[in-house]
N, C-alpha and C positions, 0 to 999 in steps of 0.2 A: 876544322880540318877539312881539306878537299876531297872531295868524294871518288875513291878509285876509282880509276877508267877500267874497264873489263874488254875483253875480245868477243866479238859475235862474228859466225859465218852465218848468211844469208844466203839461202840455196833457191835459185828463180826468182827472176829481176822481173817478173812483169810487174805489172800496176800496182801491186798489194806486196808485194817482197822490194821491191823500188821504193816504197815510200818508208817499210820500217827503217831500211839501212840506211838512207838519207837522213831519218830522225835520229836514231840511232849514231850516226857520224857526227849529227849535229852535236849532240851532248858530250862530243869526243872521247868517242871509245876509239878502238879500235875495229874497223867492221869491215870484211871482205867479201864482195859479192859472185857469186857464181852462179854461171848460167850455161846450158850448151848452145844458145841461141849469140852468136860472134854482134852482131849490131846493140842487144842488150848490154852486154858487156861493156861495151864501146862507150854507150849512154852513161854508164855509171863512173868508169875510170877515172875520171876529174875530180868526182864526188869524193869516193870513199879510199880505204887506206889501200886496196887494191882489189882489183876484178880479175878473174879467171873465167879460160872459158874448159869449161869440164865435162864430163860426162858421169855424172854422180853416185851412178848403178854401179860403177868401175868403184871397189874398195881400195884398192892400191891405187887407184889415180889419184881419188882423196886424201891418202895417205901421203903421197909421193908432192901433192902439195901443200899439205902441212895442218890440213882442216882439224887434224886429232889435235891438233897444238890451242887449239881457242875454245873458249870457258864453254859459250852457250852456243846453240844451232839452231835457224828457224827456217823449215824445209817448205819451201811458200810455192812449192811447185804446182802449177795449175790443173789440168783435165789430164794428165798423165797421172794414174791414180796406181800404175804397178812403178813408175822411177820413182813415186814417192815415197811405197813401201820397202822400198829394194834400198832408197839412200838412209831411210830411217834404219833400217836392219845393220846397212854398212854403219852408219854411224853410231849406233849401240855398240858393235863390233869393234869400231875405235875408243871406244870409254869418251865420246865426251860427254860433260858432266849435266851437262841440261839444255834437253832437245825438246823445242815446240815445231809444230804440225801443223798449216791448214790443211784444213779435209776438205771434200769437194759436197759430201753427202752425210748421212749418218750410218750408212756401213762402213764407208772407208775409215770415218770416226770411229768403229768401233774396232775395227783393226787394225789401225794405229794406236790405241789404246791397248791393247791387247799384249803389241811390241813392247808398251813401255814407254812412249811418249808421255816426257812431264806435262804436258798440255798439250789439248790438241782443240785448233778455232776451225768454228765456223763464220767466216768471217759476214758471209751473207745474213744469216740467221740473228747472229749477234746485233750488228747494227741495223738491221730492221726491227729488233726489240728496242732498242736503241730513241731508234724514231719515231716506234708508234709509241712509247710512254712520252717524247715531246707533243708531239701530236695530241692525245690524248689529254695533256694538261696545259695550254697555252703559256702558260709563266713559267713553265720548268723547262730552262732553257740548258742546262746540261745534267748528266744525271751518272752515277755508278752504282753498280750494284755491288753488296758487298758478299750475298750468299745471306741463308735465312732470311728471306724477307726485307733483309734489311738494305736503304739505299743513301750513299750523299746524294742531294740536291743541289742544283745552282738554281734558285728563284727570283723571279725581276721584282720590283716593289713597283706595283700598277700607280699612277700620277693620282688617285685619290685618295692615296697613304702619304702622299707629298706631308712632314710637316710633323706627322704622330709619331710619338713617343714609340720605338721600340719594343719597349715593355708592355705596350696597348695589346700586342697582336697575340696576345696569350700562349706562347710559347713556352714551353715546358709546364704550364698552368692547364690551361683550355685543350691543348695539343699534348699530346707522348710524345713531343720533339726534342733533337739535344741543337741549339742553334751553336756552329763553330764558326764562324764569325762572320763578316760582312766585307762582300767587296764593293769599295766606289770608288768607277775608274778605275786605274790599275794599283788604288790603296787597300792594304788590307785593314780594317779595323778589328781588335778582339772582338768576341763576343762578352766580354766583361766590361766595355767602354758604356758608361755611367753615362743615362740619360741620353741615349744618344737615339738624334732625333732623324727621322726618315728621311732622303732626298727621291727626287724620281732618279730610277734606274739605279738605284743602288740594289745588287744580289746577297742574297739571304745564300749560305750555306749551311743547310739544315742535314740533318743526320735521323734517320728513324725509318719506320714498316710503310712499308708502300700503302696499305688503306688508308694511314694517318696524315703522310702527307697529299696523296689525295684528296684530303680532305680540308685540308690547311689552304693546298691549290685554289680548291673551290669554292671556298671560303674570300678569299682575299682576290 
């Protein structure tokens, strides 16, 4: 079964609200961008399902273009830290049903949380944890956190594992790890394919506590 398209409004098109609605377009939703800056607008129009130029703090302007009409809201407004309060507030004010938030700092975060934002990013803060756990383990080339401790991994297979059995690298034995499968190239193999044996650059998708795979990292 095809996976419902849902409606997003995108509230500020700079760099970071620009790129969700782009991806978000991409997956073909429906996604309309707003900004009070006319040249942003402009930039996005061709992209997505339509650009407005608004002024957001206005509840009846949002209203009057139809913003209460779509699922989710993502208020990506940049160093204007009272329109982003003021369109949060409006936009609770219209019921729509799930509103995320960047915040600029961890007061404003705590303010918008306060409103009732279903989430609210830091987007800085975020992907600089982001980087420094790449950083910090060379092979762990992408990573999520899932909450408690616990993270997916993407890990490269270093070219002196070229060749060894799978089953060698002690996984779920030697390691607290759950391995969910293996990508080579753009293949996914299970994690249940029998004897199967390493190539270089083949990634390991591993599931477990950040000290264990740590540990797993620095090991291999």
């Amino acid at each position: 079964m095809a996976k419902e398209s849902r409606s997003f409004a995108v509230i500020g098109l700079g760099a970071f609200g620009s790129a969700v609605a782009t991806e978000l377009a991409r997956f073909g939703n429906q996604v309309i961008g707003v900004d009070s800056d006319e040249r942003r607008v402009a930039q996005m129009a061709a992209t997505l399902s339509s650009a407005v130029i608004l002024d957001t703090t206005d509840e009846m302007a949002l209203k009057e273009a139809g913003i209460d009409q779509y699922d989710i809201a993502l208020i990506a407004i940049g160093r204007d830290i009272q329109a982003s309060i003021l369109t949060t507030m409006n936009l609770k004010m219209l019921g729509i049903g799930t509103i995320w938030v960047k915040a600029s700092n961890k007061t404003h975060h705590r303010i918008l949380s306060k409103l009732g934002a279903d989430r609210v990013i830091l987007p800085e803060q975020e992907m600089g944890r982001h980087i420094a756990q790449m950083l910090n383990n060379p092979v762990v080339q992408d990573y999520v956190s899932l909450g408690n401790g616990f993270s997916v991994v993407n890990i490269v297979i270093p070219e002196r594992l070229t060749g060894r059995d799978l089953s060698s690298l002690g996984i779920g034995t030697g390691y607290d790890l759950r391995l969910l499968g293996v990508m080579r190239g753009t293949e996914f193999r299970s994690a249940h394919t029998a004897n199967l044996v390493l190539e270089e650059d083949d990634k390991l998708i591993l599931l477990g506590k950040r000290p264990e795979l740590r540990r797993f990292g620095d090991a291999i």
